[in-house]
MIVEX-87376 format. One record per residue (C-alpha): residue in one letter; x, y, z. Coordinates in steps of 0.001 Angstrom, whole numbers, plus 500000, padded with zeros to 6 digits. Example, Ala and Ser with C-alpha at 12.3 -4.5 7.8 and 13.67 -1.06 7.14 Angstrom:
! residues 2
{rec a, {512300, 495500, 507800}} {rec s, {513670, 498940, 507140}} 
This chain:
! residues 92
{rec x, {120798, 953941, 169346}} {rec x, {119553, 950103, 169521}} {rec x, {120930, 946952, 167756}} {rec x, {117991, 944596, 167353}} {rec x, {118661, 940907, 166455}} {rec x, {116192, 939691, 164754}} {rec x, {116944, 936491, 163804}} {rec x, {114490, 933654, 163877}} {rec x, {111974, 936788, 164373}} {rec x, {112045, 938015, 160720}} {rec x, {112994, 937211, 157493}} {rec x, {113283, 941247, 156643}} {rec x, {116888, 940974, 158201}} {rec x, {119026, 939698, 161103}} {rec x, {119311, 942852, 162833}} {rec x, {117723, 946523, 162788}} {rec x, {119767, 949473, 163643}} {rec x, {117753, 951880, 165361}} {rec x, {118805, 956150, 165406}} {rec x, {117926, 958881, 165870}} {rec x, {118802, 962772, 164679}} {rec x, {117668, 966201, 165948}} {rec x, {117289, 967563, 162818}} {rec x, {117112, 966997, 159056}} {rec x, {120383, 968058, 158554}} {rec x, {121549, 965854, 161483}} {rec x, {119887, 963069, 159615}} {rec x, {121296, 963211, 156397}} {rec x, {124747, 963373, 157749}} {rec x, {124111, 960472, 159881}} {rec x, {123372, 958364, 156972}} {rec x, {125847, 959997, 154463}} {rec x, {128834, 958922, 157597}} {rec x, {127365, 955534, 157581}} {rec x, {127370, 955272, 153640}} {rec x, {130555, 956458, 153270}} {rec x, {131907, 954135, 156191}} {rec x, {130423, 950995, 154682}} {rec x, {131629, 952456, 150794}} {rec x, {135047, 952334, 152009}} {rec x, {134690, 948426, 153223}} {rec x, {133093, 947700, 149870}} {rec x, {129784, 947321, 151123}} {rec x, {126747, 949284, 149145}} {rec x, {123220, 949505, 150337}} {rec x, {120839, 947384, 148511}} {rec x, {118552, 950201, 148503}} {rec x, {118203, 953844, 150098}} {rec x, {115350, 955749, 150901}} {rec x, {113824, 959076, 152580}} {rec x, {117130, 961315, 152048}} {rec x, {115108, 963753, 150779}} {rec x, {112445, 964610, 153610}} {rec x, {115029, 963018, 155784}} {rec x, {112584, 962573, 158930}} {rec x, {112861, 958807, 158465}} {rec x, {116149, 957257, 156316}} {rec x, {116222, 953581, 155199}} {rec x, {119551, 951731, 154524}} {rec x, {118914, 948346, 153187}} {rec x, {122450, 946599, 153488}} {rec x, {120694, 942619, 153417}} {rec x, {121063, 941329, 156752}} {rec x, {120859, 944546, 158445}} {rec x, {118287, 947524, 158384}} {rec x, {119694, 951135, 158996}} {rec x, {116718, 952956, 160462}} {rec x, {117937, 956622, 160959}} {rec x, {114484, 958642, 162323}} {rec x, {113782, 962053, 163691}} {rec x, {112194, 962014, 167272}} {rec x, {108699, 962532, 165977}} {rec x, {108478, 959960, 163903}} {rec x, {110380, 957233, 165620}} {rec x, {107882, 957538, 168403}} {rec x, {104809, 957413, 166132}} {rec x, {106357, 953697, 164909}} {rec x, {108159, 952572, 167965}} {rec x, {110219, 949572, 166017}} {rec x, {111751, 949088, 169448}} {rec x, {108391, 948489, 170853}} {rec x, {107329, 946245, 167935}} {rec x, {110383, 943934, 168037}} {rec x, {110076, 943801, 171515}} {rec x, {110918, 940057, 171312}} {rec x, {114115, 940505, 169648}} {rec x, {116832, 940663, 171744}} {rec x, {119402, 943988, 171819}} {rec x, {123023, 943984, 171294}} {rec x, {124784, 946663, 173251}} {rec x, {126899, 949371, 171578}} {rec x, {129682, 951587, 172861}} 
């Protein structure tokens, strides 16, 4: 997992989080813990998508970006590569 900062990069967000899942099923959980995580704090997504074919999930929350792919297609779009000029905040 990577926490890119984005500000004064983007006006998308301040920061991308970056994931990834083995499966489908791995995926949709993943974003179902974070959902219900942020519910519970009173804080909804501005918008949702690819729950469905779950191979890449989007989490709009305003400032930050949930990006929650499977391997396959988080190499074929390598954000990490593309924001290479934002700087990463490490998580435990």
């Amino acid at each position: 997992m990577v926490v890119l900062d984005l500000k004064g990069l983007s006006t998308i967000a301040d920061f991308f989080v970056i994931c990834s899942g083995e499966n489908r099923n791995q995926i949709r959980a993943i974003a179902e813990s974070i959902d219900e995580y942020f519910s519970k704090e009173k804080i909804f997504p501005i918008g949702k998508e690819g729950m469905e074919s779950a191979r890449w999930v989007l989490m709009d929350y305003g400032d930050m970006v949930v990006h929650i792919f499977d391997e396959e297609t988080r190499a074929f779009y390598n954000l990490d590569k593309f924001w290479m000029d934002a700087g990463r905040i490490a998580v435990n």
